[in-house]
N, C-alpha and C positions, 0 to 999 in steps of 0.2 A: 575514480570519482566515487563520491561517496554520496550517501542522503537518507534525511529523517524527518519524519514529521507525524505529528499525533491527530488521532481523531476522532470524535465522539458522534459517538450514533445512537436513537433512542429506542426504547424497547424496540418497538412497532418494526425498523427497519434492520436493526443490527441484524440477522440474519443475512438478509441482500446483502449487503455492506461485507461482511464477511467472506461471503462468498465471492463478490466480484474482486474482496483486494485477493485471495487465494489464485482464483482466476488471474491475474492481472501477474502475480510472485512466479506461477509458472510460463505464464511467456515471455517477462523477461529474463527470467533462466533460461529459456529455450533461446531466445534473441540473443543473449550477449554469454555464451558459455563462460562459466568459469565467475561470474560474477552469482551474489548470496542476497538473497530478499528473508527479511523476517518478519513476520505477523507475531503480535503478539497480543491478546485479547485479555485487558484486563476487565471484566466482568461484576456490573453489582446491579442493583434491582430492577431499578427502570433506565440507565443506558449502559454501555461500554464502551471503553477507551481502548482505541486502535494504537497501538506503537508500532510503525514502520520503518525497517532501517533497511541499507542498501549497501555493497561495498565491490568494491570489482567489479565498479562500472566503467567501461573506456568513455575519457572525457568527450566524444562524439554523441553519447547517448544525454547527453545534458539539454537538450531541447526538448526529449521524447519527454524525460522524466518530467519536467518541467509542466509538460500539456498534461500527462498525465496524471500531475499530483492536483493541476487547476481541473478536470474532468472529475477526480476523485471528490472533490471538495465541491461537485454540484450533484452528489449524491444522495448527500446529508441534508 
C-alpha cells in the first residue's frame, strides 16, 4: 500500500507540524518494518508545504493511516 498527501502549515505552527509528522515517519517505520515514510518541507516566508509519501505499507495498516492522516489535518 501506498500514500500521499500535502500539507500547509503557517509560520506560527510549522515547527510543531514538522516535528510531529517526523515523530509520526518514525513510528511507522518502527510499526511496519520495511515500509518508507518521506517528509518533505518545502519552505517560503510565512508558511510551508508538507509533502508526505508512504510505500511498503501492508494493506492492514490502511485504517491506521487513514486516522492518522484525519489526526494530522486537525493539526493545522
Amino acid at each position: 500500500m501506498t500514500f500521499k498527501f500535502d500539507l500547509e502549515a503557517g509560520f506560527a505552527i510549522r515547527k510543531q507540524v514538522r516535528l510531529q509528522l517526523q515523530n509520526s515517519k518514525k513510528t511507522l517505520e518502527f510499526e511496519y518494518p520495511g515500509c518508507s515514510v518521506l517528509v518533505i518541507e518545502d519552505k517560503e516566508m510565512l508558511e510551508s508545504t508538507f509533502h508526505v509519501r508512504g510505500k511498503n505499507l501492508p494493506d492492514s495498516a490502511e485504517q491506521v493511516i487513514k486516522q492518522w492522516g484525519k489526526q494530522i489535518q486537525q493539526w493545522v
